[in-house]
N, C-alpha and C positions, 0 to 999 in steps of 0.2 A: 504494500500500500504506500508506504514512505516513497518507494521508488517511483512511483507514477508519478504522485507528488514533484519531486525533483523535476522529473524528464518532461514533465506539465508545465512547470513554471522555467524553466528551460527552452521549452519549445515556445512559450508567451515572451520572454526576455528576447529570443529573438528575432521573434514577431515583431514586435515594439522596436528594436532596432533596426528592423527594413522599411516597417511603417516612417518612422523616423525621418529615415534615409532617403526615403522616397519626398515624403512632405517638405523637403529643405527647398524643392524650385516650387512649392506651390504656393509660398509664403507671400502676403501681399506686397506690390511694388514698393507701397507708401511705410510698410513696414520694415523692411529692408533695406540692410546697407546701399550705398551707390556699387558699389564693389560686387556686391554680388544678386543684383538687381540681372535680368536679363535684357542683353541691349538688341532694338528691334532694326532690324534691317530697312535700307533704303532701297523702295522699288526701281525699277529700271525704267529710264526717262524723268525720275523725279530729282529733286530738291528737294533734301532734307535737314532740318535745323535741330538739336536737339538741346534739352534744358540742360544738360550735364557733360560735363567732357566725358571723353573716350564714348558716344556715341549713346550713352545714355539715358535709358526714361522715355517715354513720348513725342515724338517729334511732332512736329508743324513739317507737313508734307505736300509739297505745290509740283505740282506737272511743269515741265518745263518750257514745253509750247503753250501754255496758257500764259505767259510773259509774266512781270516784272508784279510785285506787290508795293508799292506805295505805303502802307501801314499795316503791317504788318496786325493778325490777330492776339488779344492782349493775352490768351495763356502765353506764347509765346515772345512776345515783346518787351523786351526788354530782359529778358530772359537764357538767350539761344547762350551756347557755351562750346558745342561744336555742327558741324558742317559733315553733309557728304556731298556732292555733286555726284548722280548717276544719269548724266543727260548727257546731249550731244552738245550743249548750248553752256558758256561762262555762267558763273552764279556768282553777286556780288554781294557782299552781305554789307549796310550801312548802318551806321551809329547812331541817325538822326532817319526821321521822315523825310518822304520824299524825296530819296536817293542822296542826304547832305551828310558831311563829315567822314570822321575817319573809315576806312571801309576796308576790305581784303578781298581777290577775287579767288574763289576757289575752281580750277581746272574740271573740264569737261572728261565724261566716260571716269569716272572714279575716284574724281580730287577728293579730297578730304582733307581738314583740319578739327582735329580729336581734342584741341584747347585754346578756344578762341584767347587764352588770358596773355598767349604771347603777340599775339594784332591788338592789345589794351580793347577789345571788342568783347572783353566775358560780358553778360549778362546788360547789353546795350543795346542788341538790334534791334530794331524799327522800321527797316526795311530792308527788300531785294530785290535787285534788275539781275533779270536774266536774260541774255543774248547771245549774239554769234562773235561779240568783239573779242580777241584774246585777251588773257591777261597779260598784262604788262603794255598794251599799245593804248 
């Protein structure tokens, strides 16, 4: 009887540790760390902004032939931390409305920038032109 016992609460101890194990990604976003938060991918043709560096949390996600946003949506505003560009088209991310102030362009087909805090553009965007100009011209 003792033996059952054992091999009972044995076989539950390691129940509860796979259960466990398993529950670790099901954790809510807002409850977990940034670190091990899972980060969601940027669809192909879009512009993606995310609240968090290294690609983080929720993005504000814009098609890239639907052009340029002028003011940006306020989850996102003033908020954005990193960048992907997966469009064929420059993505420019600006510091003010309306396309004004310090800005950074992110490269077409993959660009990315994973910490907006080295363009001093953490948690300031406002807006985005997206077009065919390259960066740097």
């Amino acid at each position: 009887m003792r033996s059952l016992r054992v091999r009972s609460s044995l076989a539950f101890t390691g129940a509860a540790v796979v259960l466990g194990t398993v529950l670790v990604g099901v954790v809510p976003a807002h409850a977990a760390p940034a670190q091990l938060r899972d980060k969601i991918a940027c669809p192909r043709g879009f512009v993606c902004i995310y609240p968090e560096i290294d690609f983080v949390g929720q993005p504000y996600v814009k098609r890239a032939v639907d052009g340029s946003v002028r003011h940006l949506p306020d989850y996102i505003r003033g908020a954005g931390s990193s960048v992907i560009n997966n469009s064929g088209r420059t993505a420019r991310v600006y510091q003010k409305d309306n396309y004004f102030g310090r800005h950074v362009c992110v490269g077409r087909e993959g660009g990315s920038i994973s910490d907006l805090r080295s363009y001093q553009l953490n948690d300031v965007t406002h807006s985005l032109k997206v077009n065919d100009t390259l960066c740097g011209a």
